[in-house]
BAFI-3210 file (N, C-alpha, C; in Angstrom, 3 decimals, decimal comma, padded with zeros to 6 digits):
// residues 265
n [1|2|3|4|5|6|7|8|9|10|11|12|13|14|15|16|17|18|19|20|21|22|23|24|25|26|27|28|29|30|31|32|33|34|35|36|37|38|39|40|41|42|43|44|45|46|47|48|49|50|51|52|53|54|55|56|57|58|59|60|61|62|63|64|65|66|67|68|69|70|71|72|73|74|75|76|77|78|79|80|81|82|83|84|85|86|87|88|89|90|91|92|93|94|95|96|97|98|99|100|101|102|103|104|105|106|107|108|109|110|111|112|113|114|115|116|117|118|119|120|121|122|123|124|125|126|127|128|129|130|131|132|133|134|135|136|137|138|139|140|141|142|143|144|145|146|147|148|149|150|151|152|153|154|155|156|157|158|159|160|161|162|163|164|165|166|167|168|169|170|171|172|173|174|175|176|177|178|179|180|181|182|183|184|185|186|187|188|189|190|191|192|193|194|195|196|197|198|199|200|201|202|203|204|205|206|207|208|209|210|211|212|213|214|215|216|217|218|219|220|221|222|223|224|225|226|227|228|229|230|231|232|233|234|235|236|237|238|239|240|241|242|243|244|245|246|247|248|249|250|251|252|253|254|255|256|257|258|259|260|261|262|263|264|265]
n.u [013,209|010,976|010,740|008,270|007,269|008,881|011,130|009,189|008,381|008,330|006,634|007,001|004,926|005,605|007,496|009,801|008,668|006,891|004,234|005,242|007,866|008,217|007,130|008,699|011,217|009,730|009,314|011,143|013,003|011,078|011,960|011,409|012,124|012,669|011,127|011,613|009,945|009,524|009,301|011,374|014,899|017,057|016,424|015,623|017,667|019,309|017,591|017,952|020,889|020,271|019,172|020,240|021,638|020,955|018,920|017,083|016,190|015,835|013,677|013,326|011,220|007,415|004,896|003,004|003,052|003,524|005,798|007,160|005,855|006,492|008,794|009,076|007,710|009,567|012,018|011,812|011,682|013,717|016,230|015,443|013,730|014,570|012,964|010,573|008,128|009,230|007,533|007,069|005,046|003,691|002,397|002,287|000,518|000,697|001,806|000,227|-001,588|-002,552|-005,285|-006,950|-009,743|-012,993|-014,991|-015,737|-014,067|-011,614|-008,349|-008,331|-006,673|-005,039|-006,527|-006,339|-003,452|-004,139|-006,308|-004,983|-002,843|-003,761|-006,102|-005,407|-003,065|-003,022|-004,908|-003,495|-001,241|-002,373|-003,317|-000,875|000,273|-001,477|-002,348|000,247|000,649|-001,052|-000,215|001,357|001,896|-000,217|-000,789|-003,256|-006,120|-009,140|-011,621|-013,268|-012,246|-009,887|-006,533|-004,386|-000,134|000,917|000,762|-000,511|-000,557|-002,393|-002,294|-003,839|-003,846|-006,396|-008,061|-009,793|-011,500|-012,050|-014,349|-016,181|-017,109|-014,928|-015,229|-013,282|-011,828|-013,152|-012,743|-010,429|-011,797|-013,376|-011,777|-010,735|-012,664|-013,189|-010,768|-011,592|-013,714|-012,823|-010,580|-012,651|-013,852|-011,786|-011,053|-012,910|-012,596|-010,281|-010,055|-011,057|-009,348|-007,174|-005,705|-004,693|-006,676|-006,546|-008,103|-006,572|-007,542|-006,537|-006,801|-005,646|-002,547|-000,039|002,508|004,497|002,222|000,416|001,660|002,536|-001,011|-001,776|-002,799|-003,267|-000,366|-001,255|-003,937|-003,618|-002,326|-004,222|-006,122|-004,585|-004,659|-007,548|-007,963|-005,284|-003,142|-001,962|-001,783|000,909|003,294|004,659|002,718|000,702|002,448|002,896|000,789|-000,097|001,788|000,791|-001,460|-000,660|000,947|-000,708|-002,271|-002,240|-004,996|-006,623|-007,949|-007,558|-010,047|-010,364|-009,783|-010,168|-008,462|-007,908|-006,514|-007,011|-008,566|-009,939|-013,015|-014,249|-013,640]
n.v [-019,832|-017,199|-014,253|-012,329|-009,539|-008,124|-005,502|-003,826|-000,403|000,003|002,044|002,448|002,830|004,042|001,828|001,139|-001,138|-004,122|-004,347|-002,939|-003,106|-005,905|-005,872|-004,553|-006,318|-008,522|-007,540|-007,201|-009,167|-010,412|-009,230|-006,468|-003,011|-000,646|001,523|002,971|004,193|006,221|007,276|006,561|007,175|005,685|002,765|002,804|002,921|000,536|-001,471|-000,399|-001,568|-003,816|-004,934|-003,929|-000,970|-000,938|-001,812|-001,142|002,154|004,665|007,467|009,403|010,291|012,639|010,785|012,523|015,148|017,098|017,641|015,589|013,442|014,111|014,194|011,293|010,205|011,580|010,293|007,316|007,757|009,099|007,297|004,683|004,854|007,051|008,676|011,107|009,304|006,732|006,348|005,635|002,649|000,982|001,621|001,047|002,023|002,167|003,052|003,950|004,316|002,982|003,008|002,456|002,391|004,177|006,769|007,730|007,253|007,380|008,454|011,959|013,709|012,223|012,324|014,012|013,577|010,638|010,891|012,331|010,859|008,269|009,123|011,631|011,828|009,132|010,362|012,172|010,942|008,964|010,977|012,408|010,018|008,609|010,733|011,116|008,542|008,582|010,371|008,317|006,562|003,412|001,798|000,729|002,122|-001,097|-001,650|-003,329|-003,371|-002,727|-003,042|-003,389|-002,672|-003,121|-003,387|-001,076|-000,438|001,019|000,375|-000,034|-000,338|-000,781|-001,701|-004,617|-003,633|-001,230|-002,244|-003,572|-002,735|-002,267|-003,460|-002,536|-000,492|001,780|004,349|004,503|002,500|004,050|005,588|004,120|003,069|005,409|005,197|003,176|004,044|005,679|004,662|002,940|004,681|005,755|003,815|003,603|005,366|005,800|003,116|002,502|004,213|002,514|001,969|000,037|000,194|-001,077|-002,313|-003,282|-005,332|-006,081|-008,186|-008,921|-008,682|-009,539|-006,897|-003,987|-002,392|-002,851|-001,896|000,408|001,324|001,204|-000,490|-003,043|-005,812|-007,970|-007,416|-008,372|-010,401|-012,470|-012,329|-013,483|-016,049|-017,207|-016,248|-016,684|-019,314|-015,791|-013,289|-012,440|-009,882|-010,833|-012,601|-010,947|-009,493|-010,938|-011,942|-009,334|-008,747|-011,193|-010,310|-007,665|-009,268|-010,039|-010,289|-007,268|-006,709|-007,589|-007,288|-007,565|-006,208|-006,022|-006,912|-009,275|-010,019|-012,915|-014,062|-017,482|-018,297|-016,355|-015,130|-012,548|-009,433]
n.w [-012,972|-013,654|-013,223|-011,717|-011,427|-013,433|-014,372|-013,452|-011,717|-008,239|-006,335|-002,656|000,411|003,643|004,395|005,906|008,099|009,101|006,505|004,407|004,537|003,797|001,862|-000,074|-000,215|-001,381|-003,996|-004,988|-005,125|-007,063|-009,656|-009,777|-009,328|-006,375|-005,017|-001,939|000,581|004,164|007,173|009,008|008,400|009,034|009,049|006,322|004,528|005,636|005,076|001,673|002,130|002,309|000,106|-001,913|-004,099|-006,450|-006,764|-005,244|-004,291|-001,759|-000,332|002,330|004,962|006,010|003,754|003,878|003,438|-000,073|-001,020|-000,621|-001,816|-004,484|-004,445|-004,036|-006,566|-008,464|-007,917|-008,451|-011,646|-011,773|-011,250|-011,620|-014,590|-016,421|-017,866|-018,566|-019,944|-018,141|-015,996|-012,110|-012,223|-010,212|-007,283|-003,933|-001,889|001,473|004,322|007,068|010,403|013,467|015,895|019,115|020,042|020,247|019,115|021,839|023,257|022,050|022,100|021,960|021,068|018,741|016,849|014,955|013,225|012,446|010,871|008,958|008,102|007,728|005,621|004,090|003,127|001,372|-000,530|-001,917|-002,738|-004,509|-006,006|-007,252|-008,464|-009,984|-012,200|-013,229|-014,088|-016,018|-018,054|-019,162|-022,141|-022,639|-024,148|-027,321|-028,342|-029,627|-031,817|-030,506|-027,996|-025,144|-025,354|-023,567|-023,268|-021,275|-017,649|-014,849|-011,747|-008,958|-006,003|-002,455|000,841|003,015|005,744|007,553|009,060|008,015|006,393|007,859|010,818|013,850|017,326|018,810|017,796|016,683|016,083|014,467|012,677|010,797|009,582|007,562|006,374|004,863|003,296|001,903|000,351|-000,805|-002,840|-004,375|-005,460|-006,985|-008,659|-010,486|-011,653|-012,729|-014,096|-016,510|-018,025|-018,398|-015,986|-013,015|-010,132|-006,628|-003,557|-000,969|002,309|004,968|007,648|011,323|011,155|012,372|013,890|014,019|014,016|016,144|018,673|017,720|017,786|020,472|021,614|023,750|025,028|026,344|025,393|022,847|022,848|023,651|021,274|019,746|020,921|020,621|017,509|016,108|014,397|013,330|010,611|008,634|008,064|005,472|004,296|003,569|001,651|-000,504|-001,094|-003,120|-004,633|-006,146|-007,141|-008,444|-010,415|-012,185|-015,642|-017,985|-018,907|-016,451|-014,045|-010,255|-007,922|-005,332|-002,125|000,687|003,207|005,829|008,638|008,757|011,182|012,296|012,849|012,866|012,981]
ca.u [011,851|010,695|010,098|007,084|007,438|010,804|010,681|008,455|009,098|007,748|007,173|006,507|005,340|005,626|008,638|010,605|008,644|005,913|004,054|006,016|009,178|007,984|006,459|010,129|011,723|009,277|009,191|012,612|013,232|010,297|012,600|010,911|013,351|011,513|011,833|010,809|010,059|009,144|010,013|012,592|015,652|017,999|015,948|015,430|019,259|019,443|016,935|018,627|021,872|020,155|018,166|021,335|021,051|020,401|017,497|016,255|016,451|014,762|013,086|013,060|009,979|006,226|004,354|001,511|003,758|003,561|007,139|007,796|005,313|006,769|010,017|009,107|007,598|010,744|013,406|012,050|011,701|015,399|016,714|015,020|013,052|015,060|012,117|009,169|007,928|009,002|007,055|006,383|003,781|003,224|002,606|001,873|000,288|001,211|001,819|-001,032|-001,570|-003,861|-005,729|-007,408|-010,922|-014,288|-015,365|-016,114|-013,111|-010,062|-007,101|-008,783|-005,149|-004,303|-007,012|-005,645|-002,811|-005,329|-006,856|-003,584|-001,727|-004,861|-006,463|-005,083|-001,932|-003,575|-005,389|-002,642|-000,373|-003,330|-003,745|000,031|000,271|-002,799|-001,985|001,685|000,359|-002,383|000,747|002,613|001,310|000,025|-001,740|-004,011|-007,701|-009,281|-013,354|-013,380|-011,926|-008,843|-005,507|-002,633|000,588|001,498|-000,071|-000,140|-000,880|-002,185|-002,319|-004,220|-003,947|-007,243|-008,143|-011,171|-012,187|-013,019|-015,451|-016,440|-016,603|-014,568|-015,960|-012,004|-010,932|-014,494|-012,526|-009,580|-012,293|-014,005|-010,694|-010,558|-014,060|-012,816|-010,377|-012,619|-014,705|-011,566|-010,274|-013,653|-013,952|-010,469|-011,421|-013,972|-012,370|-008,840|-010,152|-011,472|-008,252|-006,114|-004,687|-006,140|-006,879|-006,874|-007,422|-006,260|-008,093|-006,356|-007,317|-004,569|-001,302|001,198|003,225|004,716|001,170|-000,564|002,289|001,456|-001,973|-002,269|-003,430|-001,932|000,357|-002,348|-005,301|-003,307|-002,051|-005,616|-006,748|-003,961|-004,892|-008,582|-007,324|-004,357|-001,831|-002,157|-001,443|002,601|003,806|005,154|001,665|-000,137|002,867|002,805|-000,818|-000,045|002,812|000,397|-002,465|000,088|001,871|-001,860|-001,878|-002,583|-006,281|-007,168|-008,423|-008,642|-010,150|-010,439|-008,859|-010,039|-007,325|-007,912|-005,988|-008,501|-009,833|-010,990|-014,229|-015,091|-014,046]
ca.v [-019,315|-015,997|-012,878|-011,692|-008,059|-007,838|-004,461|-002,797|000,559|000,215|003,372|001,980|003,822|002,784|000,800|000,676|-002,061|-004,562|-004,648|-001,905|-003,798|-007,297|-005,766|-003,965|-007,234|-009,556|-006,869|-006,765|-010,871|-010,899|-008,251|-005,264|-001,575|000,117|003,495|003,047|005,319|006,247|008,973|006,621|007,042|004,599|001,644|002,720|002,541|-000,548|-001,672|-000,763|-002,256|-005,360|-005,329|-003,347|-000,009|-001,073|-002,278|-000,149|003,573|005,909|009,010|009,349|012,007|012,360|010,722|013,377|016,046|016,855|017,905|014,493|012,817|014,604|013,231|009,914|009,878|011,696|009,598|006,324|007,997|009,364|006,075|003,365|005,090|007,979|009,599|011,489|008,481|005,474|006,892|004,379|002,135|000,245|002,038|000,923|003,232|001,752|003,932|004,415|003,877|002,539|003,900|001,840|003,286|004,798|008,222|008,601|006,477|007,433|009,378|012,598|014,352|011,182|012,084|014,948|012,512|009,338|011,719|012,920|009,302|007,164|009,487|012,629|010,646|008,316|010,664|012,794|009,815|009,024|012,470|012,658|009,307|009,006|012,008|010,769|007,215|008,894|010,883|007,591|006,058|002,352|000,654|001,261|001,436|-000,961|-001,621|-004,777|-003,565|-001,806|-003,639|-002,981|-003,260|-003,226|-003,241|000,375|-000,740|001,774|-000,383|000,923|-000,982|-000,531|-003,223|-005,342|-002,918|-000,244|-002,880|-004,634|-002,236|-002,907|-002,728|-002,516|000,661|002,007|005,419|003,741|002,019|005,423|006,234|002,850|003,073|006,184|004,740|002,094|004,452|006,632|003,732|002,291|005,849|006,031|002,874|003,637|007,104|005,323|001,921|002,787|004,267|001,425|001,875|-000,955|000,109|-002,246|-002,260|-004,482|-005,189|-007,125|-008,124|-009,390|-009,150|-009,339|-006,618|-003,445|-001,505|-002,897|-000,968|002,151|001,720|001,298|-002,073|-003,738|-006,808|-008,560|-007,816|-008,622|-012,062|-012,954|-012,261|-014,499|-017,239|-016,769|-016,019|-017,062|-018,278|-014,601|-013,045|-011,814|-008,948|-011,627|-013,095|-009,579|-008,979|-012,381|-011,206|-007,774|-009,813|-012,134|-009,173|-007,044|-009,231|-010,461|-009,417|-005,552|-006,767|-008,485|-006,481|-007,983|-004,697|-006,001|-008,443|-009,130|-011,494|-012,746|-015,085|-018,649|-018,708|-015,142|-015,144|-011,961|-008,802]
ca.w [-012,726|-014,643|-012,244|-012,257|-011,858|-014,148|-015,171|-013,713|-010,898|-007,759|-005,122|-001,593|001,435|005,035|004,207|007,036|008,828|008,898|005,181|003,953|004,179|003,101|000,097|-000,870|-000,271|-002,312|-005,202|-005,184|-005,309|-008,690|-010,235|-009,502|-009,027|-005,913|-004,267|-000,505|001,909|005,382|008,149|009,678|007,435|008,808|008,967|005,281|004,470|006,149|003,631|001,201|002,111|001,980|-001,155|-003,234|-003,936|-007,845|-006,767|-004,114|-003,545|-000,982|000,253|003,901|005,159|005,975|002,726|003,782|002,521|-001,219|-001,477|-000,536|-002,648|-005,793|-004,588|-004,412|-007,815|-009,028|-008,007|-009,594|-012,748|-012,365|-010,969|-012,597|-015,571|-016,903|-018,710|-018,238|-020,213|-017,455|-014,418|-011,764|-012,757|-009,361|-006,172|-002,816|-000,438|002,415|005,074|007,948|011,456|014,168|017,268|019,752|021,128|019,793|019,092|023,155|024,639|021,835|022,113|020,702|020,345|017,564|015,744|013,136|012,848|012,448|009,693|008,267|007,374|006,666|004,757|003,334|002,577|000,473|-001,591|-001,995|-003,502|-005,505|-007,134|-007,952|-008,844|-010,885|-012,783|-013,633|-014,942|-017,176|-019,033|-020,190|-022,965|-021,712|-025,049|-028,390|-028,216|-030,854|-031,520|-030,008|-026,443|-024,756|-025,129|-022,905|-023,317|-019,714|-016,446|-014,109|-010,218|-007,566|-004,072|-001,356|002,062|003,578|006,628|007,454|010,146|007,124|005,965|009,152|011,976|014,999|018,604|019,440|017,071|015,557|015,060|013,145|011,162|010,295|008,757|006,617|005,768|003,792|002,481|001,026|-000,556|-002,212|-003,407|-005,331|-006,498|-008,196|-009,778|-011,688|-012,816|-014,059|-014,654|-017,941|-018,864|-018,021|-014,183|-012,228|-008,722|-006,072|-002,175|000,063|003,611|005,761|009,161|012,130|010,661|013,478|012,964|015,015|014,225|017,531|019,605|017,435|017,931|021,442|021,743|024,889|024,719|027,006|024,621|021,420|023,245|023,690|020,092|018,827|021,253|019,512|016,112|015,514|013,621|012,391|008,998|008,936|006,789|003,638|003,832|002,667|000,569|-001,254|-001,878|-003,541|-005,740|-007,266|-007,992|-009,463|-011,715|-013,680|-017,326|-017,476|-018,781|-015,615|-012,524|-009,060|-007,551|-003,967|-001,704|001,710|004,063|007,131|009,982|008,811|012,157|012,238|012,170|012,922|012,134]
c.u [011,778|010,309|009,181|006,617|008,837|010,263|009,892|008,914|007,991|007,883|006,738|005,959|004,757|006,652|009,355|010,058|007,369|005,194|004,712|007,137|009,245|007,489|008,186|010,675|010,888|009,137|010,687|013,029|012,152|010,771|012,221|011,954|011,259|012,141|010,998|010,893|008,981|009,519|011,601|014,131|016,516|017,366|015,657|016,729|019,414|018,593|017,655|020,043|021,618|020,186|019,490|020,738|020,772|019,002|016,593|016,855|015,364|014,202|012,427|011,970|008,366|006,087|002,998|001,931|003,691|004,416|007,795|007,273|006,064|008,225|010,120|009,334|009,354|011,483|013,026|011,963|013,068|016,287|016,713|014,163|014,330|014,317|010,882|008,132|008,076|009,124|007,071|005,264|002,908|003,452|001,598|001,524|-000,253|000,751|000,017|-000,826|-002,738|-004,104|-006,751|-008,460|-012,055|-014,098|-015,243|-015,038|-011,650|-009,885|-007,624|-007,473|-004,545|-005,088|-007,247|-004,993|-003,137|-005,320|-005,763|-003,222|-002,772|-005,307|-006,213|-003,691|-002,255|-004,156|-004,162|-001,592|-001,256|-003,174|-002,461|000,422|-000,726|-002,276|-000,824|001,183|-000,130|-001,228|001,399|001,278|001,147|-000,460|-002,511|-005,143|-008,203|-010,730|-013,671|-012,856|-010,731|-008,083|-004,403|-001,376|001,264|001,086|000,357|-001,117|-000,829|-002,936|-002,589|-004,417|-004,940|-006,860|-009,956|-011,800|-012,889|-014,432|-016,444|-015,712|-015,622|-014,894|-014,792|-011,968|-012,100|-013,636|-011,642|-010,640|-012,851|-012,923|-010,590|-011,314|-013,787|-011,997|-010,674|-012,787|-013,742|-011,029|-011,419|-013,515|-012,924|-010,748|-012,119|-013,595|-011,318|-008,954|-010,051|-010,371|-006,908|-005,219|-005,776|-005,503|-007,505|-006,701|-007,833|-006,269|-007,362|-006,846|-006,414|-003,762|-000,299|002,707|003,753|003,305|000,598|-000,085|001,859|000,132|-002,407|-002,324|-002,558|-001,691|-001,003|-003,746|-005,038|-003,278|-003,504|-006,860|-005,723|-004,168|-006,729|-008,417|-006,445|-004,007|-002,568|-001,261|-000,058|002,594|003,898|003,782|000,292|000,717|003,143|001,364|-000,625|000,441|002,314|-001,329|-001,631|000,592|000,503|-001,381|-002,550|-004,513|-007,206|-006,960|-008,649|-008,490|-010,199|-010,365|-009,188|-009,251|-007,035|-007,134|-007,207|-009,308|-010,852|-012,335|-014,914|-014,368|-013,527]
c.v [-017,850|-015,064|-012,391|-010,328|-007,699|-006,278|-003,256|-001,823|000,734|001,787|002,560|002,839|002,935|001,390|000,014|-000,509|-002,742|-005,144|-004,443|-002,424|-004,795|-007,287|-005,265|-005,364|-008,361|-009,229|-006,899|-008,315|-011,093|-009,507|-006,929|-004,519|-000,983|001,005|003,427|004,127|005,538|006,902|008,115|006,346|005,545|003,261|001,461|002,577|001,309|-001,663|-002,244|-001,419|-003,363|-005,997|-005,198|-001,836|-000,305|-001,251|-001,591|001,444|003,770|006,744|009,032|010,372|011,374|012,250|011,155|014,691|015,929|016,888|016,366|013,065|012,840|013,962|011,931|009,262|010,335|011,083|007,960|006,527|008,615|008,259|005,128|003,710|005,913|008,556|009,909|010,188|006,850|006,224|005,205|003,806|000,972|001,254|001,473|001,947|002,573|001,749|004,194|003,792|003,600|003,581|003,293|002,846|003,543|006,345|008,924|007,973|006,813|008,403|010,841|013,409|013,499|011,849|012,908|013,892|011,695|009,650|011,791|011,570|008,708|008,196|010,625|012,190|010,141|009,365|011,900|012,338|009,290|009,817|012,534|011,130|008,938|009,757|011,723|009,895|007,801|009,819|009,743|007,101|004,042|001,343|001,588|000,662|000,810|-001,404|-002,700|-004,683|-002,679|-002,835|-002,672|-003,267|-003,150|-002,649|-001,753|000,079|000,493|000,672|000,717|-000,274|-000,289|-001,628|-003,369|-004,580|-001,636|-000,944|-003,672|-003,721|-002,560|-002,528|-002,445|-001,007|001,135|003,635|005,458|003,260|003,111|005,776|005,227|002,885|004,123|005,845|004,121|002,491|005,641|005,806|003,088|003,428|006,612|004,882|003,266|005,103|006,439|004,017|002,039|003,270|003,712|001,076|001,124|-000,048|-000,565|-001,863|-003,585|-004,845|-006,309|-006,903|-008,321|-009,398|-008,680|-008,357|-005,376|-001,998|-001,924|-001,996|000,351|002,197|001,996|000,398|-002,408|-005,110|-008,099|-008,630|-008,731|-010,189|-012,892|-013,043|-013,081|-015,464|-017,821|-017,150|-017,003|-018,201|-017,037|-014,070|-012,228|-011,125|-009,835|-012,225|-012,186|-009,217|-009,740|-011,947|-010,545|-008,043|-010,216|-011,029|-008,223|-007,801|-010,186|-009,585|-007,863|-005,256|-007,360|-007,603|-007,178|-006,727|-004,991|-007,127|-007,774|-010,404|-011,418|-014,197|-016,436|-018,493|-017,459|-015,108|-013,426|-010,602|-009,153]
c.w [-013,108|-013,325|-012,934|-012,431|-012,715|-015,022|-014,701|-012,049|-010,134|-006,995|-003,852|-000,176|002,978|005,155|005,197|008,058|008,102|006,870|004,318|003,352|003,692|001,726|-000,956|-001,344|-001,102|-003,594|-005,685|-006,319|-007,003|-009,493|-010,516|-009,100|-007,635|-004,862|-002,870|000,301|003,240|006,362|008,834|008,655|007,886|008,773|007,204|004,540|004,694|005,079|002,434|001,032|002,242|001,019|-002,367|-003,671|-005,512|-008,005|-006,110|-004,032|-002,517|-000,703|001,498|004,418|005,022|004,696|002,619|003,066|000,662|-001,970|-001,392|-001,357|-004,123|-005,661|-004,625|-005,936|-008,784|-009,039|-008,213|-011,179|-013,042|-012,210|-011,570|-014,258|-016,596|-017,634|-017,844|-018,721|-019,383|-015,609|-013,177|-012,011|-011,638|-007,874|-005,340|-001,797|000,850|003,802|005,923|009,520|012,308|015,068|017,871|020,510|019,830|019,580|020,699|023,782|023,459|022,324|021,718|020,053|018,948|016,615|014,501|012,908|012,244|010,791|008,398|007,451|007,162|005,468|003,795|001,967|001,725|-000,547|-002,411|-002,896|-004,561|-006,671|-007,954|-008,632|-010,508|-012,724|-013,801|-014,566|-016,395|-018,185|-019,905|-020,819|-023,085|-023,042|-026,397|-027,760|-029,661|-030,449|-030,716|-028,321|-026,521|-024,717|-025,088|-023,111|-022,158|-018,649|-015,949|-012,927|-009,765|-006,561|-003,282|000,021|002,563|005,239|006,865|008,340|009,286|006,774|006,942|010,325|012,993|016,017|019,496|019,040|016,512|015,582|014,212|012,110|010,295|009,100|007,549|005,963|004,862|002,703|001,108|-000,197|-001,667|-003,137|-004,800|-006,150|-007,421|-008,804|-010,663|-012,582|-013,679|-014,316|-016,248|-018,761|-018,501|-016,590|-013,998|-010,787|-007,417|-004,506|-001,494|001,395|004,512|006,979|009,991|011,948|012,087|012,970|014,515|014,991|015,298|018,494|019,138|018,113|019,016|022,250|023,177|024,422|025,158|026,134|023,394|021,777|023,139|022,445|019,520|019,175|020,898|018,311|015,229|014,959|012,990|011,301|009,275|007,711|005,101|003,189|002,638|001,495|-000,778|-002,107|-002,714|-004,972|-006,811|-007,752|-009,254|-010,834|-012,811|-014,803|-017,194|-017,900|-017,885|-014,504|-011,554|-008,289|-005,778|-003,404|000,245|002,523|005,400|007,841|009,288|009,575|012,878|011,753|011,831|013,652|011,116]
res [x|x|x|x|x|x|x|x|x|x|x|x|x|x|x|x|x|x|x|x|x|x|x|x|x|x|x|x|x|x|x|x|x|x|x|x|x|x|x|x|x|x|x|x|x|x|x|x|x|x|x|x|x|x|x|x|x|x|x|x|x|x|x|x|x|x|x|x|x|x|x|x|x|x|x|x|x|x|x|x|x|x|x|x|x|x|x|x|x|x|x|x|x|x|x|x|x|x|x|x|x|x|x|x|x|x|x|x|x|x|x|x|x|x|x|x|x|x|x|x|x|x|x|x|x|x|x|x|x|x|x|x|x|x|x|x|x|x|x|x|x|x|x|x|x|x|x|x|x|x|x|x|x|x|x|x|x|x|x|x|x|x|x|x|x|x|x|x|x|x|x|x|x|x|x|x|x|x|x|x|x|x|x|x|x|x|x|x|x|x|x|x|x|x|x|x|x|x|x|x|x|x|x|x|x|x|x|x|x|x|x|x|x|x|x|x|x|x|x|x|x|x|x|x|x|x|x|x|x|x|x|x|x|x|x|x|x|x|x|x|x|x|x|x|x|x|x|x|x|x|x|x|x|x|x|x|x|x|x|x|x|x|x|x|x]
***
């Protein structure tokens, strides 16, 4: 059976658990090289002593930092590329967290933080990302259309609460809802010159973001007996897999995935 990413250099962020890690590990398995990272180093070691370090490197550290952004990008282009010419051409931006409440009932101390990793983060990995892609040389333009000769993925994990308030988290969704709209609006700037940009909303994924967020065990139990079966890390990263590895002229720009029996958000 043919791997479907063979070749190409992921970056990952938010690795160490949940999506993060199911996306390393399914990129890995369709022959993808990918550079994960996430503040907790050893769980990122551990990682890689699964995957092989041929296959996987790291960079342990906030991915709100730009010193740590620039290292990301760097060390799959010294690892798996060796040129200024084989940048990464698939990144996941990952990385974010929850927060259970409203404007008048959250945490308000979370909510630089909140701010910080959903959204600064993201545009931040964007900009240097972005930027990088638009240097390699991806295809010829001829009169008849743009042909690629090989795809260039930016992934943005949004969730269904950016698009579909929640009356659980409405100041987490505030933060998503940005997302959203950074996301559409890097589309349409690097569509045209060959990066597809794609975000990806999931809703319920059972994962260790409910403990971040807040959530109690007791509410969550009661939304899976509702809900559930709910959506597991390999299920979003199975997703990501089969967007990425379309032909580099085929865009799916947005992917919303929910639990079946979710109705609602």
């Amino acid at each position: 059976m043919a791997h479907l990413l063979q070749n190409r250099i992921a970056v990952v962020t938010g690795a160490s658990a949940g999506i993060g890690e199911a996306l390393a590990r399914e990129f890995v398995e369709e022959g993808c090289k990918v550079v994960a990272n996430a503040r907790r180093e050893d769980r990122l070691e551990q990682l890689r002593a699964t995957l092989g370090s041929q296959a996987v490197s790291t960079v342990a550290g906030d991915c709100a930092e730009p010193a740590v952004i620039e290292r990301l990008l760097d060390t799959a282009r010294a690892s798996f590329g060796g040129s200024r010419a084989s940048e990464a051409d698939l990144v996941v931006i990952n990385a974010g967290r929850g927060l259970g409440g409203t404007a008048l009932t959250s945490d308000e101390s979370q909510w630089d933080d909140l701010i910080r990793t959903n959204i600064i983060a993201a545009a931040r990995l964007i900009r240097a990302a972005g930027k990088r892609m638009l240097e390699v040389e991806s295809g010829e333009v001829r009169h008849d259309g743009v042909w690629l000769r090989r795809p260039r993925d930016i992934v943005i994990l949004g969730s269904v609460v950016g698009r579909h308030v929640s009356p659980f988290s409405s100041f987490y969704s505030c933060t998503k809802a940005a997302v959203q709209t950074l996301a559409e609006g890097t589309r349409r700037e690097l569509g045209p010159k060959g990066i597809r940009v794609t975000l990806v909303e999931p809703a319920f994924v059972t994962s260790e973001f409910q403990a971040v967020a807040g959530y109690s065990p007791q509410w969550y139990q009661q939304m899976v007996e509702k809900f559930g079966p709910m959506l597991t890390p390999r299920d979003v990263a199975r997703t990501i897999v089969f967007l990425a590895s379309q032909p580099a002229n085929v865009h799916i720009s947005d992917v919303l995935i929910r639990p079946t029996r979710q109705e609602y958000p």
